[in-house]
C-alpha positions in Angstrom: 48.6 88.8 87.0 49.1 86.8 90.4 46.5 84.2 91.5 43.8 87.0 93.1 43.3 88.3 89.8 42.6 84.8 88.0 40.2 84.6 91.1 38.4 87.9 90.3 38.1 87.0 86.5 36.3 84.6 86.8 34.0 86.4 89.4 33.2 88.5 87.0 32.1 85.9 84.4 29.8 84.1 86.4 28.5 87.7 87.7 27.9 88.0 84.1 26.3 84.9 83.5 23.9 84.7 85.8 21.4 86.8 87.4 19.3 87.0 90.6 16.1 85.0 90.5 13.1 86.8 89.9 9.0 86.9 90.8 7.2 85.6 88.6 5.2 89.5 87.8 8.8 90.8 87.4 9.4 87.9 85.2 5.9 88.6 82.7 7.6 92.8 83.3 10.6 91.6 81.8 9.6 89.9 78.9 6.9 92.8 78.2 10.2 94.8 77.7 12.3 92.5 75.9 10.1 89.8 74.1 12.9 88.2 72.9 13.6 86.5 76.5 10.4 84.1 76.0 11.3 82.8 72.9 10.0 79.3 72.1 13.2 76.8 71.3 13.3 77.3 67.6 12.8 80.9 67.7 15.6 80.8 70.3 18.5 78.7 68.1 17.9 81.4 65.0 17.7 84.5 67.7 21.6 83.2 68.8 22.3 83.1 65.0 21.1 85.8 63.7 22.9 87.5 66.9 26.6 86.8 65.7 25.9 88.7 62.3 27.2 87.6 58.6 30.0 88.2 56.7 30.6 87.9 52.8 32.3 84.7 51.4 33.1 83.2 47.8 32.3 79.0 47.7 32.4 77.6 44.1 32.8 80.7 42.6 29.5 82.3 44.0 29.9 85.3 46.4 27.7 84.7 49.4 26.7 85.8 52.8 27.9 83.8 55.4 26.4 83.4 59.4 29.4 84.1 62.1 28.1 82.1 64.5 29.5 78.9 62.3 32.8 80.0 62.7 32.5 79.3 66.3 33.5 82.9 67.2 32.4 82.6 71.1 35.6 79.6 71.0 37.8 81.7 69.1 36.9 79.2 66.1 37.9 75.9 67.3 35.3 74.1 66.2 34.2 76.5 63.4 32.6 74.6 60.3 34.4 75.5 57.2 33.1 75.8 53.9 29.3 74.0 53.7 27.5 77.6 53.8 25.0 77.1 51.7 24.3 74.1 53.6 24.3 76.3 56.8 21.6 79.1 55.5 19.3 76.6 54.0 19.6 74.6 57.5 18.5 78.7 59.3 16.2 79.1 56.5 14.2 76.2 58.3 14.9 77.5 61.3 13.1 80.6 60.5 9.9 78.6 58.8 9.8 76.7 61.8 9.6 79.3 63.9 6.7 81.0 62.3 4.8 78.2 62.1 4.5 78.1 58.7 3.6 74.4 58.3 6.8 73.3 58.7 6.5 72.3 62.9 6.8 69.0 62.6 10.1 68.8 60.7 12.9 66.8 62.3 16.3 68.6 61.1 18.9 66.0 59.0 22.3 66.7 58.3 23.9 64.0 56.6 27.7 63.4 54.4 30.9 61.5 54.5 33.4 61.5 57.6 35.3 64.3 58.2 33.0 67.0 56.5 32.1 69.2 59.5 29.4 67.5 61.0 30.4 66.9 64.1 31.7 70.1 64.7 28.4 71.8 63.8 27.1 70.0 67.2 30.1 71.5 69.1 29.7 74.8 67.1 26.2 74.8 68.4 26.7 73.9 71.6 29.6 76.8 72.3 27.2 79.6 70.3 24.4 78.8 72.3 26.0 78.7 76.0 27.5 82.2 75.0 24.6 83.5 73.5 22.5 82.2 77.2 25.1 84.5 78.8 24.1 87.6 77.1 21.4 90.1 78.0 19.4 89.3 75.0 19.7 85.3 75.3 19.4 84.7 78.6 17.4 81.6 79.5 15.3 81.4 82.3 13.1 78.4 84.2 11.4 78.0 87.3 12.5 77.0 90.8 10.1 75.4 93.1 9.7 75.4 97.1 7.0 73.7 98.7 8.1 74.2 102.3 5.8 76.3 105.0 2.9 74.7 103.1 1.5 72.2 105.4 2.8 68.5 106.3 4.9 67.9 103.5 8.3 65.8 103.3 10.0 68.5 100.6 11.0 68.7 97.1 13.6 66.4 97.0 15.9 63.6 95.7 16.9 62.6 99.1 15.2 61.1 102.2 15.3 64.1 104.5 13.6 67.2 104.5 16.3 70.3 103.8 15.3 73.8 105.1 16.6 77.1 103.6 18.0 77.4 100.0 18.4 73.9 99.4 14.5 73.7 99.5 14.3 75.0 95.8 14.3 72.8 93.3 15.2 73.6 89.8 12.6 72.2 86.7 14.6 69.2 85.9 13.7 70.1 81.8 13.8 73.6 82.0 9.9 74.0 81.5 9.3 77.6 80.4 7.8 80.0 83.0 4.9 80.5 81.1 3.7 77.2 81.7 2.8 78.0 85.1 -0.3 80.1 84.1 -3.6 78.6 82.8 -4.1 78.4 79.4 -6.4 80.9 78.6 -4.1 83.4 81.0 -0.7 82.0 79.1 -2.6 83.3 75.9 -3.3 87.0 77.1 0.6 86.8 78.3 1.8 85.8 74.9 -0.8 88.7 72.7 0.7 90.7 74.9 4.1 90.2 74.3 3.6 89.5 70.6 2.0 92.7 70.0 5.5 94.3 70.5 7.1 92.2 68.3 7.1 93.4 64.4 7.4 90.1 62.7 8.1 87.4 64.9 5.7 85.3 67.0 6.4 84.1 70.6 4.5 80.7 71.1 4.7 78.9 74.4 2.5 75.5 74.0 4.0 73.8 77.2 2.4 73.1 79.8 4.0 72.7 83.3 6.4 69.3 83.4 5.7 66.5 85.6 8.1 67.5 88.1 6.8 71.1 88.5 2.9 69.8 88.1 3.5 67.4 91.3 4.8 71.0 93.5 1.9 72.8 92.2 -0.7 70.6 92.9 0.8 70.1 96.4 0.9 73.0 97.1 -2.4 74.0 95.5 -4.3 71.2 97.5 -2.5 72.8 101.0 -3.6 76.4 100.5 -7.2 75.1 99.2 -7.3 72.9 102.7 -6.4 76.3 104.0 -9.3 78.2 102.6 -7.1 80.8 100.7 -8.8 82.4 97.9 -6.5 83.5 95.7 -4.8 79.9 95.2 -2.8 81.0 92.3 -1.1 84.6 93.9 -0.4 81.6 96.9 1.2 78.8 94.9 3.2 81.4 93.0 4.1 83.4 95.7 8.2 84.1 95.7 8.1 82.1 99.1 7.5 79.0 96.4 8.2 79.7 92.9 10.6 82.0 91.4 12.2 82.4 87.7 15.5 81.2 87.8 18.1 82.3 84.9 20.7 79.2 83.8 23.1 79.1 81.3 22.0 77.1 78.4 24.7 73.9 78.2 24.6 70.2 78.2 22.1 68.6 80.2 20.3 72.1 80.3 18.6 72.9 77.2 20.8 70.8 74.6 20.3 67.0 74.9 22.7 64.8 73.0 22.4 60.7 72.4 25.9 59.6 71.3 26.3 56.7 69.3 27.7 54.2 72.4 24.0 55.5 74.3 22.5 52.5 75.9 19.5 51.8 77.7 15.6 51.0 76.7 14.2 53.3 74.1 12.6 55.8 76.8 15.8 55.9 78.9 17.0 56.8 75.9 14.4 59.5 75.0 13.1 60.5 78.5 15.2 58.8 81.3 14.1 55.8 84.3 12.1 55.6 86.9 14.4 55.2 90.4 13.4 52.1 92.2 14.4 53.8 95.8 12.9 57.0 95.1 9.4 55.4 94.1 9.7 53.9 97.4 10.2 57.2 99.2 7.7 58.8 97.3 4.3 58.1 97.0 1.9 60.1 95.3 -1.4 58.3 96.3 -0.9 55.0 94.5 0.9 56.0 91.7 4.2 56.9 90.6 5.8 60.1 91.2 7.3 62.1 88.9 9.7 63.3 91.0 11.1 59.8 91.3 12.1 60.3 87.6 15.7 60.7 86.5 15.0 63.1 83.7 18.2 61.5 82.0 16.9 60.8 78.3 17.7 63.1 75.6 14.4 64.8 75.3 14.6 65.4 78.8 18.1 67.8 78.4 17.0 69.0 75.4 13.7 70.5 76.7 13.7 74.0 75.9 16.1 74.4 73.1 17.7 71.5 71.0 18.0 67.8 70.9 20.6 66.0 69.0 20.7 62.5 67.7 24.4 62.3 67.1 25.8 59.2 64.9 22.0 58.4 64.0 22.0 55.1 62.1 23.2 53.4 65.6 19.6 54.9 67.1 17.4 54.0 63.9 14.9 52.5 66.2 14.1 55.7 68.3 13.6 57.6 65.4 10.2 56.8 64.7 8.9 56.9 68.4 10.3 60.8 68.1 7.8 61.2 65.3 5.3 62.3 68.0 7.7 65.2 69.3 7.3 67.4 66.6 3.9 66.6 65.7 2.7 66.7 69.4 5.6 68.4 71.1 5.0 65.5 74.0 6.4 62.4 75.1 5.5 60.2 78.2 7.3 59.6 81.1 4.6 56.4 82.2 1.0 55.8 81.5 -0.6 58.6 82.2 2.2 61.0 82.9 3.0 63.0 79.9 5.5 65.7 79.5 5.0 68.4 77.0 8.5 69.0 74.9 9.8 72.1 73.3 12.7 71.5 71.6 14.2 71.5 68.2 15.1 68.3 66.8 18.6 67.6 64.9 19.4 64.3 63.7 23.3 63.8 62.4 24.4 60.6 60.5 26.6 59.3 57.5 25.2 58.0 55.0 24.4 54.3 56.1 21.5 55.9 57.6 20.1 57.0 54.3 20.6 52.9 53.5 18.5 52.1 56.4 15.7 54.4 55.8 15.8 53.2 52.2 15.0 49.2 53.1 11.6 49.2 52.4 11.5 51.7 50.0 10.1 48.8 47.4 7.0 48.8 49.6 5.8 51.7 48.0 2.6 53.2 50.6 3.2 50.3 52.8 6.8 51.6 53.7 6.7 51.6 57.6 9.3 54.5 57.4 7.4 56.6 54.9 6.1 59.2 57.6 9.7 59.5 58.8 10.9 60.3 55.9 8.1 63.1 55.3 9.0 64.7 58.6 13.2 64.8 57.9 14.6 67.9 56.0 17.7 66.9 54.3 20.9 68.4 54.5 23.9 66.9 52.6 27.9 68.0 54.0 30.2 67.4 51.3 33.6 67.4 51.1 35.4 71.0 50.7 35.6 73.0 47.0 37.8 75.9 47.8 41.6 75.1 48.1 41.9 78.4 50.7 39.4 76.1 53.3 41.2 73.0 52.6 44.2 74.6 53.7 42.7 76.5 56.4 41.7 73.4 57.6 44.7 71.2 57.1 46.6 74.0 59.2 44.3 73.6 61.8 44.5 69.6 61.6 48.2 69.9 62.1 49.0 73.3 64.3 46.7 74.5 67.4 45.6 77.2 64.5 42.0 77.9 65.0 40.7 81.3 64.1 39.2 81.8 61.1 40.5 83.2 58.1 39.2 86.1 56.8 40.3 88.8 54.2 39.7 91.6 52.7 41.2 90.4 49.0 42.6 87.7 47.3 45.9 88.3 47.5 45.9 88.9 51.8 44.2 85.5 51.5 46.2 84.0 49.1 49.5 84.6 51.3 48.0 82.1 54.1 47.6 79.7 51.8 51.0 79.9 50.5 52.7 80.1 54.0 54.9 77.8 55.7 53.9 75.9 58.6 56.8 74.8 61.6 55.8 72.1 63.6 57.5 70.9 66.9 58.0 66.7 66.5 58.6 64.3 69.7 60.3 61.3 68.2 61.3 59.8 71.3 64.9 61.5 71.2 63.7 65.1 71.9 61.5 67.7 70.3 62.7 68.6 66.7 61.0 71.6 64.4 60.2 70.1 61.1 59.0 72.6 58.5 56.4 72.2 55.7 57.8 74.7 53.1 55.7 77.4 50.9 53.4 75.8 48.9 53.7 72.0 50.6 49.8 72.8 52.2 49.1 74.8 49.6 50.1 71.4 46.9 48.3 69.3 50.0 44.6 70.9 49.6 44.9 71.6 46.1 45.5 68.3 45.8 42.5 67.2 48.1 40.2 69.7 46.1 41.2 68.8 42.5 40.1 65.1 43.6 36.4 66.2 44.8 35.8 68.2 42.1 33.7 66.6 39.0 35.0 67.1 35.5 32.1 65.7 33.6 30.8 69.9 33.0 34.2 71.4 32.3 34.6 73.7 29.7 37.1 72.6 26.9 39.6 75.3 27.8 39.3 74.8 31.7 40.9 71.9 33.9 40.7 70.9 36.6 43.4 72.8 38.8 41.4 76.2 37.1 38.3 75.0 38.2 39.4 74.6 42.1 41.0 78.2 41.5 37.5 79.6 40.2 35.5 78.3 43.1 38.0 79.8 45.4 38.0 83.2 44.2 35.5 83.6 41.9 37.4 84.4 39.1 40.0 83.5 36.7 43.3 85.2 35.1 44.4 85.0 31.8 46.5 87.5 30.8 45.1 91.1 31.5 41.6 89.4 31.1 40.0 88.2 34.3 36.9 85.9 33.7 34.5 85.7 36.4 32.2 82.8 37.6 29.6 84.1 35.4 31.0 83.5 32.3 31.1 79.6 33.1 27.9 77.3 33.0 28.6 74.5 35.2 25.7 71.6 35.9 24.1 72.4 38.9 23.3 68.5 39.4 27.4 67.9 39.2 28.8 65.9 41.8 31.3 68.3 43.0 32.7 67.4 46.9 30.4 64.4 47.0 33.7 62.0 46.7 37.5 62.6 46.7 40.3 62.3 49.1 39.0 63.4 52.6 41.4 65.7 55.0 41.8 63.2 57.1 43.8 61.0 54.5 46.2 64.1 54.0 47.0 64.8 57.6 47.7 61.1 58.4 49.8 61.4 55.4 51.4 64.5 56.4 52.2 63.7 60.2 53.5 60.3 58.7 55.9 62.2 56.7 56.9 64.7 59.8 57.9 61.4 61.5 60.5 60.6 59.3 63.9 61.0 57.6 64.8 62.3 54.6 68.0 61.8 52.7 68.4 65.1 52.0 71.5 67.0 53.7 73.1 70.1 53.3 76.9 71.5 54.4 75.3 74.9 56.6 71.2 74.5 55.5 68.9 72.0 58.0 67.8 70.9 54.5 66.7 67.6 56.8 64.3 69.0 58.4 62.4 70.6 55.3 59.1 68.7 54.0 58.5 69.7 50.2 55.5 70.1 48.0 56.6 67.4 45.6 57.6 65.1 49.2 53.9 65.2 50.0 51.9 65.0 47.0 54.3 62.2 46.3 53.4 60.2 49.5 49.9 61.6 49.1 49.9 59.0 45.5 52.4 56.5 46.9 49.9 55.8 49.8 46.7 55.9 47.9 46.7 52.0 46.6 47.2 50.8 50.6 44.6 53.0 52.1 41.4 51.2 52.9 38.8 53.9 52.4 39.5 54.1 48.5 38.5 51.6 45.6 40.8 50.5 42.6 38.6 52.7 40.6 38.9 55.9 42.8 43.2 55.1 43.2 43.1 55.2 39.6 41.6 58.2 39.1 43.2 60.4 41.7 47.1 59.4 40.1 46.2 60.8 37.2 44.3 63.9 38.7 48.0 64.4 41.1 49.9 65.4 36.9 48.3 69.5 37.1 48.2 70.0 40.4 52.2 69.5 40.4 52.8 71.6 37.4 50.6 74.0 39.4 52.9 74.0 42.2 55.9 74.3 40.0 55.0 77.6 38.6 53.9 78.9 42.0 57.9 77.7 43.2 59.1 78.9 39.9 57.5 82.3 40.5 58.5 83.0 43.4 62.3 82.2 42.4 62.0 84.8 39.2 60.2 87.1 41.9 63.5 86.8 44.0 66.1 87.3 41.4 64.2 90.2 40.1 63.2 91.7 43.4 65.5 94.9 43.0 64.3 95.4 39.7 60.6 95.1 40.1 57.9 97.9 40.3 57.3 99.1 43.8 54.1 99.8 45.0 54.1 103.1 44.9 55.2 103.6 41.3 52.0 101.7 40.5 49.7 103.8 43.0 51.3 107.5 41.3 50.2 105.5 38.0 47.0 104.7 39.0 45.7 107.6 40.6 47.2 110.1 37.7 45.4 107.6 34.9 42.2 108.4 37.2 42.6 112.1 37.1 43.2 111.7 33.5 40.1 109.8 32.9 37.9 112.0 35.4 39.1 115.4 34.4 40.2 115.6 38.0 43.6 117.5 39.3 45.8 115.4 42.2 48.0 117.1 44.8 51.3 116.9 44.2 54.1 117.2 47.0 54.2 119.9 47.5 50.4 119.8 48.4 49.7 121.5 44.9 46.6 120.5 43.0 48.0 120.0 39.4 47.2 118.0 36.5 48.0 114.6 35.9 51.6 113.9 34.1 51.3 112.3 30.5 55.1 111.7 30.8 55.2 109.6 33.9 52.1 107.8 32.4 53.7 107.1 29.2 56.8 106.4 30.8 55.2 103.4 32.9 53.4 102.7 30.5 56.6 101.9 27.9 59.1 100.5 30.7 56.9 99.0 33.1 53.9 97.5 31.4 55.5 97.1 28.1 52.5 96.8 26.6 53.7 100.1 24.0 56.4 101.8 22.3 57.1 105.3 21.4 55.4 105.0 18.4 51.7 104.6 20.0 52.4 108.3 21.7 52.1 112.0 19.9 54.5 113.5 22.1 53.4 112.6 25.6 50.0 112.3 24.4 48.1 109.0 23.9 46.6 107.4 20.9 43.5 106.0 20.4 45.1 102.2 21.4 46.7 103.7 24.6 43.1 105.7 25.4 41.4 102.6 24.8 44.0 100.5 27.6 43.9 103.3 30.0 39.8 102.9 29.6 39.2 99.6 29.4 41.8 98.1 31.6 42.6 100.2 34.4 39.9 102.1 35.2 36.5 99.8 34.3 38.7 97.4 36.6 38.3 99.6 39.7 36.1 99.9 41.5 34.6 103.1 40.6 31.9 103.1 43.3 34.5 103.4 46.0 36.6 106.3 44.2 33.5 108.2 43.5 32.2 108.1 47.0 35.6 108.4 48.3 35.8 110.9 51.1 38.6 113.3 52.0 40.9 110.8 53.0 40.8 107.9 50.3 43.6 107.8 48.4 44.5 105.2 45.8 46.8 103.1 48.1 43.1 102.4 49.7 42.3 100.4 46.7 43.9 96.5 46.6 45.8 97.3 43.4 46.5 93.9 43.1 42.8 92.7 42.2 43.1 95.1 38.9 44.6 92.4 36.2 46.4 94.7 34.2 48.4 95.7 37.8 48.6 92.0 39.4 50.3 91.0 35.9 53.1 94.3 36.2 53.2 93.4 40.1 53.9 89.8 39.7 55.3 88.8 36.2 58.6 88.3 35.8 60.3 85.8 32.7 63.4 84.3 32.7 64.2 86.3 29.7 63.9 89.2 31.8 66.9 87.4 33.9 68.8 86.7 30.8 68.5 90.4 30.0 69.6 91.5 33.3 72.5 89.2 34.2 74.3 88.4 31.0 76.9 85.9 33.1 73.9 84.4 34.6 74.3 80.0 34.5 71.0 78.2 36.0 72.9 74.7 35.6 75.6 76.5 38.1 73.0 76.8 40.8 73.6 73.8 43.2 77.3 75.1 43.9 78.2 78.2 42.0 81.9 79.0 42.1 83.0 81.8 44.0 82.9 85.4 42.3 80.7 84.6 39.7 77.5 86.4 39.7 75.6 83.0 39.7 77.2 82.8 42.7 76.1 86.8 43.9 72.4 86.2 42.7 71.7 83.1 44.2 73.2 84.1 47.7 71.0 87.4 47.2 68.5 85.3 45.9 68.0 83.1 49.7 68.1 86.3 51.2 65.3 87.9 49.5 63.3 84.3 49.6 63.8 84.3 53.9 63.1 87.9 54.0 60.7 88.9 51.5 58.5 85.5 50.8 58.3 83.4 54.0 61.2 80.7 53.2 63.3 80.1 55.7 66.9 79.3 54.1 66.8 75.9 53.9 63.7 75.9 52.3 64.4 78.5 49.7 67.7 76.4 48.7 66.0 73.2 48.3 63.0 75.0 46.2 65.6 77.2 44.0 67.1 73.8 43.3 64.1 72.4 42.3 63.1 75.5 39.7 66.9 75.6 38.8 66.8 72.1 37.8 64.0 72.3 35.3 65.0 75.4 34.1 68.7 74.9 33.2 67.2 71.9 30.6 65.4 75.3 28.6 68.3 77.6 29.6 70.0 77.7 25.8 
């Protein structure tokens, strides 16, 4: 692409954007069409929602549907809110009661939680979702424009001193009024039944009346065509030589108002904005102020329309109750006797301190002065994340420019990014270096941070901790050949699970510490170096815990105790992989298993299976018995009559393999679905041939084999053959670079050469 293209790209997204203004008839033609257009703020924020669609996750254990839009997929994710999604559906679950009116319009929205749970990405989340979703057909936003020029002796719509002919006579509603406000009441009503008698079970409500801006141009102009003797005063002020509908992108300033936490100003320059001491002088509206003299600056002012933020709220804990009225009356006022109906959705964000300061007169009982503000907020508590695969999805993104979101179709796809490696490009004054966190450091990292939030006052006698994390991450639990889903566990529901524990931040200061600097680690060939380990970072995760500020004696205690599982957790992920390696010639492909499979089905079913030479024959007892004696060793020849199975075999094949499957999806399979369609790996009894490999499966298959040799092997000894092929199949197979796999073969090597005899 050369520079004309860029220019013509972004042509076309602001051709996109934006469309021509319209009448104000093809405006009400419009929305007669597509209802949706006119949608009151509320409705609005859950249309754009709803809009993105939903897709299935498992948090704690529970499989649940999850909205797209809060994985920021309009950014590509960079500020997507992970984890929190029951949090997120209850918060659209209000959305959609206040939209209906269901007694629930004065509620003020309050998302609360300790730093660094996703709160203040929720307001960028909303933010980006709702300036893409304004850019669609189906959200776009519109307002009106105003011109009062060729009305009679008038000085112009303007901010300025001069009077400005043309296009720069129209002047935009400074809050985005709706433009519905425009018609009478009684009018606005017929409008609305109208439109809402095309809608099947949503309501379009437009309360609003004109702003003060738009009210000052349309009584001006109303008083100069009544001076005029025109009749039909309304067809005249509305004329497109004065008003049209003008579409905007929804953004900040337009439609989202947010007061940060370093704000200043007076309560309603907060709220509304300030009156312009040079403009009042310019503009006189017979002896009192004009609301065109008004900067419209104040939060409620940008967030007409759509949705206001309080962001940081305990530094704003005085407007809170003057925005009591906003909800109740959807108004606020700009002076005495200028009002300004409001249409927006309000959010207030905070940390806890704000529950503190709503709390200080709670010993008042009915007296409390904050008692009707409390009625009005809906709380909604961020906590800390409970699945390890979002704490490292989110540890990634703290350290890499990673940001789309992770999403997979099994456990195993997912389970490989949480595993991964992660190289990261340090400046340490002497030239960028590549430092690499090995397989399993994030992995040890989030696992860590997880294992610290969770509470262990409901665990089950034969469950810890590290199982726990695993359980709420995938819903379900392997022992064995038996898998043990989230059902079969009662946990309290009042347990204080994410509520405390090490937050993310902690870990990637930690981390990016540890990038910085030198190990004493070296290596003849291997940028051993260079390598950061899981046991390096849990280490320095503990090491660091009793200097860190944000944690309590108490809390420091507890957390080196809860680091003792999630290293021997680690350890047999390292020491798997290892056994994977040595063994990797003499493991079960993937396609042995899939022949298994799908003859066992045919067996069960009573079904034939094409062979290849595209003969339909019946399944093979010997290549089922075969596997089933040298690959699952789970039988011997004596549990077979011939090729055929006894009752303990029937029982496996039954019980285990198939009642695993999924048997909706092979009996609505269509022509194509074969068994390699199926995750094989999410059966237990597979996952545990797949996987599990012993070290006296090593001791059976390399009789000269030394563990305590491992560090430097002497030439021509097969010690010396296996670990070199070992490396090899670690860099090429399981995401190790070399160095990496020789410091972590070390590592197993070393523990298990004190069991080798």
């Amino acid at each position: 692409m050369d520079g004309t293209d860029f220019i013509d790209a972004a042509d076309r997204t602001l051709d996109r954007a934006y469309r021509e203004p319209l009448s104000l008839p093809e405006y009400v033609d419009l929305i007669l069409e597509r209802p949706a257009v006119a949608a009151h703020a509320s409705q609005y924020l859950l249309d754009a929602i709803e809009a993105a669609g939903t897709r299935t996750v498992i948090e704690e254990g529970e499989q649940t549907e999850r909205y797209r839009f809060f994985d920021d997929p309009y950014n590509d994710g960079e500020h997507a809110i992970l984890g929190n999604t029951d949090v997120l559906n209850a918060f659209v679950d209000d959305l959609r009661s206040i939209a209906a009116r269901r007694g629930n319009d004065e509620t003020i929205i309050w998302f609360t939680g300790p730093t660094a749970t996703g709160k203040s990405e929720l307001k960028r989340c909303l933010i980006n979702g709702l300036r893409a979703y304004s850019k669609t057909d189906e959200g776009r936003r519109y307002t009106l424009e105003w011109n009062v020029s060729g009305a009679g002796e008038t000085s112009g719509l303007t901010y300025g001193a001069s009077h400005r002919e043309n296009e720069d006579d129209w002047y935009e509603s400074p809050v985005q009024t709706h433009p519905l406000s425009v018609f009478p009441e009684s009018v606005r009503e017929e409008v609305l039944d109208a439109v809402n008698d095309r809608l099947d079970h949503t309501t379009i409500h437009v309360d609003a009346d004109l702003d003060p801006f738009s009210r000052e141009a349309y009584d001006h102009l109303t008083e100069q065509y009544r001076r005029q003797g025109v009749e039909d005063l309304f067809s005249a002020v509305t004329d497109p030589d004065h008003l049209r509908v003008t579409n905007y992108v929804v953004d900040l300033g337009q439609g989202i108002g947010v007061l940060h936490s370093e704000d200043e100003g007076s309560p309603k320059e907060r709220l509304v904005g300030s009156w312009m001491a040079g403009m009042l002088r310019e503009l006189d509206s017979r002896g009192r102020k004009n609301p065109q003299a008004f900067s419209y600056d104040g939060v409620l002012s940008q967030g007409n329309g759509l949705l206001t933020i309080v962001e940081d709220a305990a530094q704003h804990a005085d407007l809170l109750q003057r925005l009591l009225n906003v909800p109740d009356e959807a108004a606020v006022k700009l002076d005495k006797g200028i009002g300004m109906d409001v249409d927006t959705q309000l959010v207030v964000i905070s940390n806890p301190d704000l529950e503190a300061t709503l709390d200080q007169h709670a010993d008042r009982g009915g007296e409390d002065p904050l008692k009707a503000l409390k009625r009005r907020l809906t709380r909604h508590e961020f906590t800390y994340l409970t699945n390890l695969s979002l704490e490292a999805q989110l540890l990634r993104r703290e350290l890499t420019t990673e940001t789309a979101v992770w999403t997979a179709d099994s456990w195993s796809a997912l389970d490989e990014r949480i595993r991964s490696a992660i190289a990261v490009e340090v400046d340490r004054g002497d030239g960028v270096r590549e430092r690499e966190l090995a397989p399993h450091a994030l992995e040890a990292a989030a696992l860590y941070d997880v294992v610290s939030r969770l509470d262990d006052s409901d665990l089950p006698a034969d469950l810890g901790l590290v199982e726990k994390a695993l359980l709420f991450d995938r819903g379900y639990l392997q022992d064995g050949d038996e898998r043990r889903g989230a059902e079969a566990f009662a946990f309290d529901e009042s347990a204080a699970d994410g509520e405390h524990g090490i937050p993310v931040t902690y870990t990637r200061d930690v981390i990016a510490d540890l990038l910085q600097e030198e190990t004493d680690r070296h290596h003849a060939e291997l940028p051993v170096e260079d390598v950061l380990m899981p046991r390096d970072v849990l280490n320095a995760m503990v090491q660091r815990l009793r200097t860190a500020p944000v944690f309590s004696p108490s809390e420091t205690a507890e957390f080196e105790e809860r680091v003792v599982p999630v290293k021997s957790r680690v350890f047999d992920r390292q020491e798997s992989d290892v056994l994977a390696a040595i063994m990797y010639e003499s493991g079960v492909t993937d396609e042995t298993v899939e022949e298994y499979v799908e003859h066992v089905y045919a067996w069960a079913t009573s079904e034939r299976i094409e062979n290849d030479r595209g003969e339909s024959v019946a399944p093979d007892p010997l290549k089922m018995r075969v596997f089933e004696i040298e690959h699952l060793g789970r039988f011997t020849e004596s549990d077979y009559r011939g090729n055929e199975p006894t009752d303990e075999v029937t029982a496996f094949r039954t019980e285990k393999v198939i009642t695993a499957l999924n048997r909706h999806a092979w009996h609505n399979r269509d022509d194509q679905f074969r068994v390699e369609d199926v995750t094989l790996t999410e059966i237990p009894v597979i996952e545990s041939v797949l996987g599990s490999h012993d070290w006296t499966d090593v001791r059976r298959a390399f009789e000269d084999f030394d563990p305590r040799q491992w560090d430097d092997p002497p030439e021509d000894t097969e010690t010396a053959r296996i670990k070199a092929r070992t490396i090899e199949t670690m860099a090429e197979q399981f995401g190790y670079s070399e160095a990496a796999a020789e410091l972590t073969s070390r590592h197993v090597m070393g523990q298990v050469s004190y069991r080798w005899d």
